[in-house]
C-alpha positions as CSV (number, residue, x, y, z in Angstrom):
1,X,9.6,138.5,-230.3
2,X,8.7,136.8,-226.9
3,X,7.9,139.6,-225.2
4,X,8.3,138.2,-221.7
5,X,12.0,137.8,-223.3
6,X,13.8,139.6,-220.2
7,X,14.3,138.2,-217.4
8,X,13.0,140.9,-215.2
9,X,15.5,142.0,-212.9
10,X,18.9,143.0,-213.0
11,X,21.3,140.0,-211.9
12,X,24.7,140.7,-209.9
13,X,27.3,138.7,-208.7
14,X,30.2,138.5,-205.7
15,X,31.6,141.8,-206.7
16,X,28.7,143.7,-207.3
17,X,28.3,143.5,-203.6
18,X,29.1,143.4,-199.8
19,X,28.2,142.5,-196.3
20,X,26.6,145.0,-193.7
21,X,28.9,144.8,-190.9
22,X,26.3,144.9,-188.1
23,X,25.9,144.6,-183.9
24,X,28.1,142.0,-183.1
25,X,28.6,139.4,-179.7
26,X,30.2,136.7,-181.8
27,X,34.3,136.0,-182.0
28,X,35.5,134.5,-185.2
29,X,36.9,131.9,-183.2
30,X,34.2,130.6,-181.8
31,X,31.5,130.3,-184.8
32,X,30.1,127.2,-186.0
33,X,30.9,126.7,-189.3
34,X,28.7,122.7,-189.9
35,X,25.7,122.2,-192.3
36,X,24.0,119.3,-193.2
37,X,23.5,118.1,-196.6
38,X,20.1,116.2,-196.5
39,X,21.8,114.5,-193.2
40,X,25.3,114.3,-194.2
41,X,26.9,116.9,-191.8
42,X,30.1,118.8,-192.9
43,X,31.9,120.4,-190.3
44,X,33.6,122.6,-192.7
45,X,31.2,123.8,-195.8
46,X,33.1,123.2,-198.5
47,X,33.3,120.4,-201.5
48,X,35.7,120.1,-204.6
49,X,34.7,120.8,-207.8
50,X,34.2,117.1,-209.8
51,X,37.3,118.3,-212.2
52,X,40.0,116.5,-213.7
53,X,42.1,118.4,-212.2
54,X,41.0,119.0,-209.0
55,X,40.0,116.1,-207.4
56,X,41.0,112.4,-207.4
57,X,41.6,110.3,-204.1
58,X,44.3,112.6,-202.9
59,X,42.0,115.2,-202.8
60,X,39.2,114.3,-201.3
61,X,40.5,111.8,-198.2
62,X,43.0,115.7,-197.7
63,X,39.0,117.2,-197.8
64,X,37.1,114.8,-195.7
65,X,39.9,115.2,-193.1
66,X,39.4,118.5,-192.5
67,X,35.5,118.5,-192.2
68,X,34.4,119.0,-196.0
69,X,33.7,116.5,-199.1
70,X,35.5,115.6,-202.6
71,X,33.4,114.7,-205.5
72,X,35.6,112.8,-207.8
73,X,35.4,113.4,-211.4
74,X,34.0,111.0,-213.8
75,X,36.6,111.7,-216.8
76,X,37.8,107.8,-216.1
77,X,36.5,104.5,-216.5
78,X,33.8,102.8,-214.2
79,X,36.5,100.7,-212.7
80,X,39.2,103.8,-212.3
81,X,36.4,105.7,-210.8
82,X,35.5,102.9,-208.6
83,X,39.0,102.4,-207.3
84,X,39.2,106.1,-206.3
85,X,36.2,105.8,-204.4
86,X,37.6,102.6,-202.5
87,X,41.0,104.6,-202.1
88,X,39.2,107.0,-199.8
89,X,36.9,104.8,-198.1
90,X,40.0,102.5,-197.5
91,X,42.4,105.3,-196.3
92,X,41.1,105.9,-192.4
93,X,38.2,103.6,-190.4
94,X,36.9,103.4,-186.9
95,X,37.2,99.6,-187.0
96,X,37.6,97.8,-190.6
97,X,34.3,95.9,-191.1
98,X,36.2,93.3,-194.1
99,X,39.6,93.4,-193.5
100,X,41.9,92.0,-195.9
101,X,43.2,88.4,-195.4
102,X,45.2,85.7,-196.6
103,X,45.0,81.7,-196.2
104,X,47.9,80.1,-194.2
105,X,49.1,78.6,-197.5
106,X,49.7,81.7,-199.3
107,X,53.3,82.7,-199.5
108,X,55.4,85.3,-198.4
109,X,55.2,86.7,-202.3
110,X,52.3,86.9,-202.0
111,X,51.8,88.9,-199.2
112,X,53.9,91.1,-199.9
113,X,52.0,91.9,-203.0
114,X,48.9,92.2,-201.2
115,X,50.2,94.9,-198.6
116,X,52.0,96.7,-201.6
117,X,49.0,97.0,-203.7
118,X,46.5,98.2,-201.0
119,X,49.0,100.0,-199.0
120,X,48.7,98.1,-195.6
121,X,51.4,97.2,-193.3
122,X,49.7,93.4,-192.1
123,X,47.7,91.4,-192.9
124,X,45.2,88.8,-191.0
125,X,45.7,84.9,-191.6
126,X,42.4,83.1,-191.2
127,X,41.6,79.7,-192.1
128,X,38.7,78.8,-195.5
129,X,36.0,79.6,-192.6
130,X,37.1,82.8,-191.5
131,X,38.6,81.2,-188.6
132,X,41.8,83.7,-187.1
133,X,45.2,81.8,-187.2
134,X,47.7,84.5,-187.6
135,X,48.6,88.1,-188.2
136,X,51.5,88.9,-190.6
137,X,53.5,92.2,-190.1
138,X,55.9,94.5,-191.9
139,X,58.5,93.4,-188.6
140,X,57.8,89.8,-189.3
141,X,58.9,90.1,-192.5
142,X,61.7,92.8,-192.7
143,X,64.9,91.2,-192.3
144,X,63.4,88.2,-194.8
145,X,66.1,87.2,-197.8
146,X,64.9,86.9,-201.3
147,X,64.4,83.3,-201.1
148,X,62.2,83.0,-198.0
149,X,59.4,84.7,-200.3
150,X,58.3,81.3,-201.8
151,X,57.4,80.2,-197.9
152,X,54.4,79.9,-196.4
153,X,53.1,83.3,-194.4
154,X,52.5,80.8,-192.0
155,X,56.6,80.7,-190.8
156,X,57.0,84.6,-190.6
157,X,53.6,85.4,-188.5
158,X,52.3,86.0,-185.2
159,X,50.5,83.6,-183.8
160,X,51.2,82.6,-180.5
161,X,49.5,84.4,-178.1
162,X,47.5,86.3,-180.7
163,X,45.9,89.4,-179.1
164,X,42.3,89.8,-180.1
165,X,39.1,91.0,-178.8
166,X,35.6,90.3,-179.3
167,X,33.1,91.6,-182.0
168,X,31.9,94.8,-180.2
169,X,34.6,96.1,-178.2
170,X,34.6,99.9,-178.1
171,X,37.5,102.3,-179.3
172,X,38.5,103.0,-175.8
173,X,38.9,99.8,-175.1
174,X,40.8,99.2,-178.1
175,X,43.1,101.7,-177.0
176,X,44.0,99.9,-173.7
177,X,44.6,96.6,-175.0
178,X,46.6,98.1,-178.0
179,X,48.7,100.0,-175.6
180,X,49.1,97.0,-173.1
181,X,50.1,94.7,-175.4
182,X,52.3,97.6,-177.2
183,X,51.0,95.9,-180.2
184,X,49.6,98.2,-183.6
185,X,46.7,96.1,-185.1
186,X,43.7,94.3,-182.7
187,X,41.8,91.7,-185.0
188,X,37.9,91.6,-183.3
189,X,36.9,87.7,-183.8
190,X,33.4,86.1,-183.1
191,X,32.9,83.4,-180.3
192,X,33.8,81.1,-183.1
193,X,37.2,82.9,-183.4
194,X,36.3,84.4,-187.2
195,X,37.9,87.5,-188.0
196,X,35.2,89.8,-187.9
197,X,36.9,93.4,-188.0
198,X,40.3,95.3,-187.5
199,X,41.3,98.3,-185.0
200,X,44.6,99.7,-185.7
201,X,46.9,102.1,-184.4
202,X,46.9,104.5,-187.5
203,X,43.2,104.6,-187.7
204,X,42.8,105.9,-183.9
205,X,45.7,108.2,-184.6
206,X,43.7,109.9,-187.8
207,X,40.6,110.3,-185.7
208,X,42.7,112.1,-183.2
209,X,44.7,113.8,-185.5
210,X,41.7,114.9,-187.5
211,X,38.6,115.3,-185.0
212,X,36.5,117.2,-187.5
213,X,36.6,114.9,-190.4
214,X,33.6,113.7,-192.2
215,X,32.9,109.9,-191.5
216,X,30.3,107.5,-192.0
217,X,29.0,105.2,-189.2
218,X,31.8,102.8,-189.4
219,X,34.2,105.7,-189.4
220,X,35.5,105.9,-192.7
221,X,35.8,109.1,-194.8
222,X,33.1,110.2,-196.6
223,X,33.0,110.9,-200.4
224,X,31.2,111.8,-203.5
225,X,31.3,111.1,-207.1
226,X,29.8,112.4,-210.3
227,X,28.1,110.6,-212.8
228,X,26.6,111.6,-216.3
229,X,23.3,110.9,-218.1
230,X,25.2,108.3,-220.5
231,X,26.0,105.3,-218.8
232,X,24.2,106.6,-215.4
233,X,23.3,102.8,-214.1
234,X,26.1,101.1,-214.3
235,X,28.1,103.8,-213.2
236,X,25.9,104.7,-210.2
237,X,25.5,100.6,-209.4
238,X,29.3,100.3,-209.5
239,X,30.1,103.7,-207.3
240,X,27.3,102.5,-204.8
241,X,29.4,98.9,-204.4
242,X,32.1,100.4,-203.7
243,X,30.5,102.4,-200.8
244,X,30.2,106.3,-202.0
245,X,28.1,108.5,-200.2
246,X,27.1,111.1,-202.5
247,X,25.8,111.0,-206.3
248,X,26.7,114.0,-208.0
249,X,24.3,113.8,-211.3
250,X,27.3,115.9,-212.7
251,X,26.1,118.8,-216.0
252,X,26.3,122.1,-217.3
253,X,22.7,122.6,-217.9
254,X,20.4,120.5,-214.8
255,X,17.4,122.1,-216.2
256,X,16.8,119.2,-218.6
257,X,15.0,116.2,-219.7
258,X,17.9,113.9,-219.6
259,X,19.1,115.1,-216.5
260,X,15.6,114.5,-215.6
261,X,15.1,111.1,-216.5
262,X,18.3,110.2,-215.0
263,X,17.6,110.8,-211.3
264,X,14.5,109.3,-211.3
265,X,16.2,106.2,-212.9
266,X,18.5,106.8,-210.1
267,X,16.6,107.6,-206.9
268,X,14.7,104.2,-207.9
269,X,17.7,102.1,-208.2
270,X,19.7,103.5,-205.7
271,X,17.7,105.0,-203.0
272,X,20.6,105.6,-200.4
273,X,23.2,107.4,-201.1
274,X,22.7,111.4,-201.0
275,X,21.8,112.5,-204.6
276,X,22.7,115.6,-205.8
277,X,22.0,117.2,-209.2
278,X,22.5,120.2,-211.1
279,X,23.5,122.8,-212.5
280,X,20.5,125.1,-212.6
281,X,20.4,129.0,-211.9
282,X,16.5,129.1,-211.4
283,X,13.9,128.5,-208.5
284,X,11.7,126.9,-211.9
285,X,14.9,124.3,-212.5
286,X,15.4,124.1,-208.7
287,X,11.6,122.4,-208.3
288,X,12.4,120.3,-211.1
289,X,15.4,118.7,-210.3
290,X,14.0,118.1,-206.6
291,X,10.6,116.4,-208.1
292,X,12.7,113.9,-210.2
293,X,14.6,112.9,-206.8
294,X,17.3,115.0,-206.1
295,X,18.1,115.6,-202.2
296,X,20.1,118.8,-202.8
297,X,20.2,120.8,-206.0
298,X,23.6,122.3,-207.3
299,X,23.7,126.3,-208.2
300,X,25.9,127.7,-211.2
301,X,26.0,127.9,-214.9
302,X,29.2,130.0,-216.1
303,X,30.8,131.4,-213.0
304,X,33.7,129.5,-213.6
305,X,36.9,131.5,-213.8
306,X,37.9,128.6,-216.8
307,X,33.7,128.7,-218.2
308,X,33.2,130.0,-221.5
309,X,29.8,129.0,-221.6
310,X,28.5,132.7,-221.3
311,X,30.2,133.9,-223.9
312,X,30.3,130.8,-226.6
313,X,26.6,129.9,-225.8
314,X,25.0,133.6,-224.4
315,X,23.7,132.0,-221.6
316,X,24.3,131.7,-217.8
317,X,23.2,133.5,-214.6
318,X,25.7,136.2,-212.6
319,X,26.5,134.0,-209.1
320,X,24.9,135.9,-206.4
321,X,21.5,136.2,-208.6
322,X,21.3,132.8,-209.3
323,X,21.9,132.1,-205.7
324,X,19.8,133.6,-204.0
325,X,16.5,132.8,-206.4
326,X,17.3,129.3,-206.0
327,X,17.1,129.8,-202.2
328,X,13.9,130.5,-202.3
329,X,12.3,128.0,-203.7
330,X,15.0,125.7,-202.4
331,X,13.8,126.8,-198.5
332,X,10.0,126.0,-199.3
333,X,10.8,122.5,-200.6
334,X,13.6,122.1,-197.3
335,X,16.7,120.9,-200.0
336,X,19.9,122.4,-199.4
337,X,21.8,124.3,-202.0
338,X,25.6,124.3,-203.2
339,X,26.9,127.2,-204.4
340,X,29.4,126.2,-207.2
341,X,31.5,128.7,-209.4
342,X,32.3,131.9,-209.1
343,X,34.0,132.0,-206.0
344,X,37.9,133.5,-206.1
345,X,38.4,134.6,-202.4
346,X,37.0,133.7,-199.4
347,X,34.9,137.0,-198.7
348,X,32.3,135.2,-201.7
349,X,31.9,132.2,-199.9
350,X,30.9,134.5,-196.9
351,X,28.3,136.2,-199.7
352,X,27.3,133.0,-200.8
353,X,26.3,131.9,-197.4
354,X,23.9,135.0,-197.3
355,X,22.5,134.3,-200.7
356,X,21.1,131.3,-199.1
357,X,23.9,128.5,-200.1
358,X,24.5,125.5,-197.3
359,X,27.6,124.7,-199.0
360,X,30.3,126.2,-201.6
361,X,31.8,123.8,-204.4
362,X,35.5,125.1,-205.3
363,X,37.1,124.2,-207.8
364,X,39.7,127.0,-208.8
365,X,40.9,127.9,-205.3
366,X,41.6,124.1,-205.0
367,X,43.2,123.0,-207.9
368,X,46.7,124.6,-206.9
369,X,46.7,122.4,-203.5
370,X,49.3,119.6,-202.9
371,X,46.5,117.0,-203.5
372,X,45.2,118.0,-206.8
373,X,46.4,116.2,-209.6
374,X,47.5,118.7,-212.0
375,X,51.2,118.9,-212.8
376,X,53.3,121.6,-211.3
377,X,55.6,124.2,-213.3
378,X,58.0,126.5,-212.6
379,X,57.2,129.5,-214.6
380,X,59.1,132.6,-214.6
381,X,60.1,132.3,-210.7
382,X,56.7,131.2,-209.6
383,X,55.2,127.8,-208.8
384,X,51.7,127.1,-210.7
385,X,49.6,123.9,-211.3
386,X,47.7,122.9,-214.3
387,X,44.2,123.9,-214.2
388,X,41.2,123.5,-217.0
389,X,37.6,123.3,-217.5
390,X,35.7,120.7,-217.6
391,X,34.4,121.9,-220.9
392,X,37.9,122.8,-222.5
393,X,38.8,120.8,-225.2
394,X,41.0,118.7,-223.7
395,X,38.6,117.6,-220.9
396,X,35.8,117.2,-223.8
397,X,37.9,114.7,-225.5
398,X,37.9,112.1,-222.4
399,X,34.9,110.0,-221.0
400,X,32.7,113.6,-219.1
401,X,31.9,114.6,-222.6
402,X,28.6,114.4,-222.3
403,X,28.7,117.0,-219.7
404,X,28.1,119.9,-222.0
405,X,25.8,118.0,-224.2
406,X,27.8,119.8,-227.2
407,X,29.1,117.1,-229.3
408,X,28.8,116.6,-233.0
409,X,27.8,113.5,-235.4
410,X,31.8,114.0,-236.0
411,X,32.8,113.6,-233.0
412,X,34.1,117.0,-232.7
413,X,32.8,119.0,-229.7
414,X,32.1,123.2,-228.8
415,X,34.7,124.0,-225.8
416,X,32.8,125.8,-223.7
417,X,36.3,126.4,-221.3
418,X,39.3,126.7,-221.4
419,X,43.3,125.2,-220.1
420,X,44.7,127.3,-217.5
421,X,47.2,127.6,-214.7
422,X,46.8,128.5,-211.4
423,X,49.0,129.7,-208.6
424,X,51.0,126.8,-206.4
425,X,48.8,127.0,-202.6
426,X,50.9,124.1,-200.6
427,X,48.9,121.7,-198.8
428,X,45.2,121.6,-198.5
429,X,44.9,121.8,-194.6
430,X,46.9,124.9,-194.7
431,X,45.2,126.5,-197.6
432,X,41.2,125.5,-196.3
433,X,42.7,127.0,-192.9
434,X,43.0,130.2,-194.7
435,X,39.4,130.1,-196.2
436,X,37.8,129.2,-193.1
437,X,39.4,132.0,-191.6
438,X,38.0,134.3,-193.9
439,X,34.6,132.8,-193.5
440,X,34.7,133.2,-189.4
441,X,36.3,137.0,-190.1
442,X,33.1,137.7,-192.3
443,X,30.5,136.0,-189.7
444,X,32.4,138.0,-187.0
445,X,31.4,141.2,-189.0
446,X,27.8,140.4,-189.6
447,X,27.1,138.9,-185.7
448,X,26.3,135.3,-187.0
449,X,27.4,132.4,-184.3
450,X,26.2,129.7,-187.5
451,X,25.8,129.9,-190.9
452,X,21.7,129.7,-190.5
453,X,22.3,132.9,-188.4
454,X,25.0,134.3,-191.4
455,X,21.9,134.1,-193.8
456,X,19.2,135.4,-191.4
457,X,21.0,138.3,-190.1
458,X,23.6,139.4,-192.7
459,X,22.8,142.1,-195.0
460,X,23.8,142.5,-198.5
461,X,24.7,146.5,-200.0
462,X,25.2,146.8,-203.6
463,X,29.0,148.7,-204.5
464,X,29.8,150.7,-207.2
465,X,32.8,150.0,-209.7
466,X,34.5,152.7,-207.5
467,X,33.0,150.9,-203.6
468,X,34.9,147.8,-205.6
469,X,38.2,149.7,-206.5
470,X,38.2,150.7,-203.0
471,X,37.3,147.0,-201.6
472,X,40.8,146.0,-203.3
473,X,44.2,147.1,-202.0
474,X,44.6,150.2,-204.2
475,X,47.0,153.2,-204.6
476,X,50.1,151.2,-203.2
477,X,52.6,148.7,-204.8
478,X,51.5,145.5,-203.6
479,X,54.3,142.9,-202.8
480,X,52.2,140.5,-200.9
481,X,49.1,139.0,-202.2
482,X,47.8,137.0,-199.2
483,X,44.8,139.0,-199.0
484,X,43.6,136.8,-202.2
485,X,42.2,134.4,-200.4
């Protein structure tokens, strides 16, 4: 027998323990709860979990609008994957950079189509060189009959005087001469007159609406996706086309040689977009992943509330352990860490924060939301969604099967999760409202104005299975479960 077999210490999790509440100054209210993720800043730290059932492009624009980041799941094909990640780069902007057009000979059918399929309510009309002409509008069109669709856009548009500004024009100035005009869409043209970009009306309202969202430089949503170590290039080319932000190298076991080989393969091809990898539960694995490329290093193997890997495979790391060993070797080499799994109210993602995390990936708390695409049932009185792992069998039989690294020359695969429901939580905004709360409560408690100051200050006291009895509501008959979260 090895006998440096044992690990050496013993491991603990959320439960096993709680926050000192200490001197305090700070009002929950007026914490700052941004981090940066090797320079994309979050205003609110939290990402979805890369799950079939958590997050498509719903999901993450509902995320990036209220300061945090969706990693879409790869259980799809390059080009569905693709589309989601154009759906949420598509779905707010500052100024569109390449707007849609169409040629003055296209037809009203035509158009139509166009504004159906990418969900648009106009559409520029420019000439074969780029040239402005024209601007086509659901009020052009409205009172049309069924056989003025085989005309030419060019006898329903706008056209004369066509309001447009030049290349450059800021959003405050965009705002006057939309609100002059009383018009809803300002085409910016060149001195040639090409269309060059797009303001409209429903992008300015979003930024206003949402101030805390998480944009890039031209003002559209951020967002992440996962790939695998299968087809990792052409996947990784195709997500990077289509303008993601993050690479999510996307396993149950990081500390690899395939996951390995794959970021380098990555971070040589693709040197741009923030590259994340994991999971690992070890400052040994942390140093590895972040030698073979990767920017920030995801923390977790088995927290899952649907993981079965600990008890099908024996293996895995309690949370808060794995956490807070990976911070320390994650702070010498100056990566951040995500903290993913594990996490079933928001009083962890507090604890998580002390542990040394810079973000929290949920996946659970998020898959009963509006925006998550698992179906919703009525079961005995209560509303609940469809929730599963991404190692369940189900999940193992689409394209993220390589994910677990399980399958057989059969094609037959070890679940290492299982299908579940979880309880119906109405719309994201509302629901991440509640979790922040909880977050700004616990910072409150330990006199932290930021999350850097949450980890420096905060203590950590280990409970008993009695100090966690007593943590719960206890000796009463609960009718209200709001605390949960």
């Amino acid at each position: 027998m090895n006998e440096d077999v044992f690990a050496g210490h013993e491991a603990l999790t959320f439960d096993d323990l709680l926050v000192v509440p200490d001197w305090s100054e700070v009002l929950p209210a007026d914490v700052d709860l941004s981090t940066d993720l090797a320079g994309i800043e979050l205003q609110t730290p939290l990402m979805s979990a890369a799950m079939d059932t958590v997050t498509e492009a719903p999901l993450a624009i509902a995320i990036a609008r209220v300061g945090g980041i969706g990693v879409l799941h790869r259980n799809l094909s390059i080009v569905d994957q693709t589309a989601e990640v154009e759906r949420v780069k598509l779905a707010q902007a500052g100024m569109i950079a390449a707007p849609i057009s169409l040629s003055p000979q296209a037809s009203l059918s035509e158009a139509e189509v166009l504004m159906a399929t990418h969900k648009i309510s106009g559409v520029p009309i420019c000439e074969s060189d780029g040239r402005l002409v024209g601007i086509l509008t659901n009020r052009d069109v409205r009172f049309c009959t069924l056989d003025e669709y085989a005309k030419p856009v060019t006898d329903f548009m706008t056209s004369e005087p066509l309001v447009t500004a030049p290349l450059g024009t800021d959003l405050d100035e965009a705002i006057a001469i939309l609100h002059r005009h009383r018009i809803e869409k300002l085409p910016l043209v060149d001195e040639h007159g090409v269309l060059a970009g797009l303001i409209t009306v429903k992008d300015i309202a979003k930024r206003i609406e949402y101030p805390n969202s998480t944009v890039d430089d031209a003002g559209r949503l951020r967002v992440a996706a996962a790939i695998g170590v299968t087809d990792t290039i052409e996947r990784a080319e195709a997500l990077v086309a289509a303008g993601v932000d993050m690479l999510v190298v996307d396993t149950a076991h990081g500390h690899s040689a395939g996951v390995v080989s794959a970021l380098e393969a990555i971070k040589m091809r693709f040197p741009e977009p923030v590259l994340i990898a994991g999971n690992v539960v070890t400052a040994d694995g942390v140093e590895m992943l972040v030698s073979a490329g990767a920017d920030v290093v995801k923390v977790g193997v088995g927290a899952g509330s649907i993981c079965t890997t600990r008890v099908v495979a024996g293996a895995g790391m309690p949370q808060m352990t794995a956490i807070f060993d990976c911070a320390r070797a994650a702070r010498e080499l100056g990566v951040p860490l995500i903290a993913d799994g594990g996490i079933v109210a928001s009083g962890d993602i507090v604890k998580a924060f002390v542990a040394g995390a810079a973000a929290v990936m949920l996946g659970n708390l998020l898959a009963g939301v509006d925006e998550a695409p698992g179906e919703l049932e009525l079961v005995e009185g209560a509303m609940w969604k469809t929730y599963r792992g991404m190692g369940s069998a189900g999940a193992m039989r689409g394209r993220a099967s390589d994910r677990y690294g399980s399958g057989q020359s059969s094609g037959k695969h070890v679940a290492e999760g299982v299908e579940a429901r979880v309880r119906y939580s109405g719309s994201l905004a509302e629901f991440v409202g509640q979790l922040t709360g909880g977050l700004r409560s616990g910072m409150g408690y330990a006199g932290a104005a930021t999350l850097a100051d949450l980890q420096h200050r905060a203590r950590l006291v280990r409970v008993t299975g009695a100090g966690l009895r007593e943590s719960h509501p206890h000796d009463v008959a609960v009718v209200r479960d709001d605390w949960a979260t």
